[in-house]
N, C-alpha and C positions, 0 to 999 in steps of 0.2 A: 570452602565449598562453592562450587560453580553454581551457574543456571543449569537446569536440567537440559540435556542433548535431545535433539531432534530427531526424528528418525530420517537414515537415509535415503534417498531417492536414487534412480538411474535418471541416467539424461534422457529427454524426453523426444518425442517426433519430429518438433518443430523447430526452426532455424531461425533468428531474428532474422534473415531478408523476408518471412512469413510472419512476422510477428514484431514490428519495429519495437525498439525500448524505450524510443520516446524521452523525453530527461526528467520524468518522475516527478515531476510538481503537477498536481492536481490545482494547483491554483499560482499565480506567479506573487513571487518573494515579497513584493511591494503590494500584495493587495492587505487591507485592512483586518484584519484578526491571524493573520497568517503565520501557520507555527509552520518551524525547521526542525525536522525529524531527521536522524543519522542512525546507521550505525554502520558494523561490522560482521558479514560472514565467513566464518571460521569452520574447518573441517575437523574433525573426531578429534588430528591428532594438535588442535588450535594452530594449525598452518591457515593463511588468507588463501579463501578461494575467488579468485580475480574472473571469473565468465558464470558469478551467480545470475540470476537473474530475480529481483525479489519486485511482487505486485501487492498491491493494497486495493481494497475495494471497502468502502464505508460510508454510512450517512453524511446526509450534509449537516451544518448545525440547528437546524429543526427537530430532525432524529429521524429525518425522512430518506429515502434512498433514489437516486433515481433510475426508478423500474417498473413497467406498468404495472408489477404484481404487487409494488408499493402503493394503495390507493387510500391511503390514510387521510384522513383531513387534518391535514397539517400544510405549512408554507413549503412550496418546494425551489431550492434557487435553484432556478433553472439554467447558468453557464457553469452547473458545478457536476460534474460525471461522479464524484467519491471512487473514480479506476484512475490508478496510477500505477508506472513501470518501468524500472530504471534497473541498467548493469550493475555490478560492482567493477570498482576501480581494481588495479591489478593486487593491491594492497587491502582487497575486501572491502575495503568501506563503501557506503552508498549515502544519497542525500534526498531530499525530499520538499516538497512545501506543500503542506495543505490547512483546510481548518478544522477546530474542534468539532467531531463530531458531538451533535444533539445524545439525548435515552433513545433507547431502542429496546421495545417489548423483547424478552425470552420468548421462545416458543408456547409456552405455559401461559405468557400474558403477564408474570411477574414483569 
C-alpha cells in the first residue's frame, strides 16, 4: 500500500520567467541546524514528472512565521523568509535546505 494520491491540478497561469524557482534552500547547506529535505514527484501512473514546481512556506524555529500577521511574542530570525521554491529535476526529484521548524498554535489554539 502506497501514500495516499494527491489530487490533480491543471497548469497554472504563471511562467517561471514570472515567478523564478530560485534553488529551494531557505537557508544555505552550511549554515548551523540545517536539515536536507528531498524528495520525489510522481504522476498517477508513478511516471517522474520533471517541470513540477513544489514550494514550502513554514516557521522559523521559534514557531514564529515571518508575516506581519505573525505578531506573537516570540524571537523572530529575521534572514530567515520560511518561502522556499525549487523545480524538479527531469527524473522528479527535488532538494531543499532549511531548518526545523518551531510549534505552531492550530487554529483552535491547541
Amino acid at each position: 500500500m502506497g501514500a495516499p494520491l494527491t489530487p490533480s491540478q491543471t497548469v497554472g497561469p504563471f511562467h517561471h520567467i514570472e515567478l523564478p524557482y530560485g534553488d529551494g534552500h531557505l537557508v544555505a547547506p552550511d549554515t548551523p541546524g540545517a536539515r536536507r529535505i528531498t524528495g520525489r514527484v510522481i504522476d498517477g501512473d508513478g511516471a517522474p514528472v520533471g517541470d513540477a514546481l513544489v514550494e514550502v512556506w513554514q516557521a522559523d524555529p521559534s514557531g514564529r512565521y515571518h508575516d506581519s500577521a505573525d505578531d506573537r511574542d516570540l524571537p523572530l530570525l529575521e534572514d530567515f523568509t520560511g518561502f522556499g521554491r525549487v523545480a524538479t529535476a527531469a527524473d522528479g526529484s527535488y532538494e531543499l535546505w532549511t531548518l526545523t521548524p518551531g510549534a505552531v498554535l492550530g487554529p483552535d489554539g491547541t
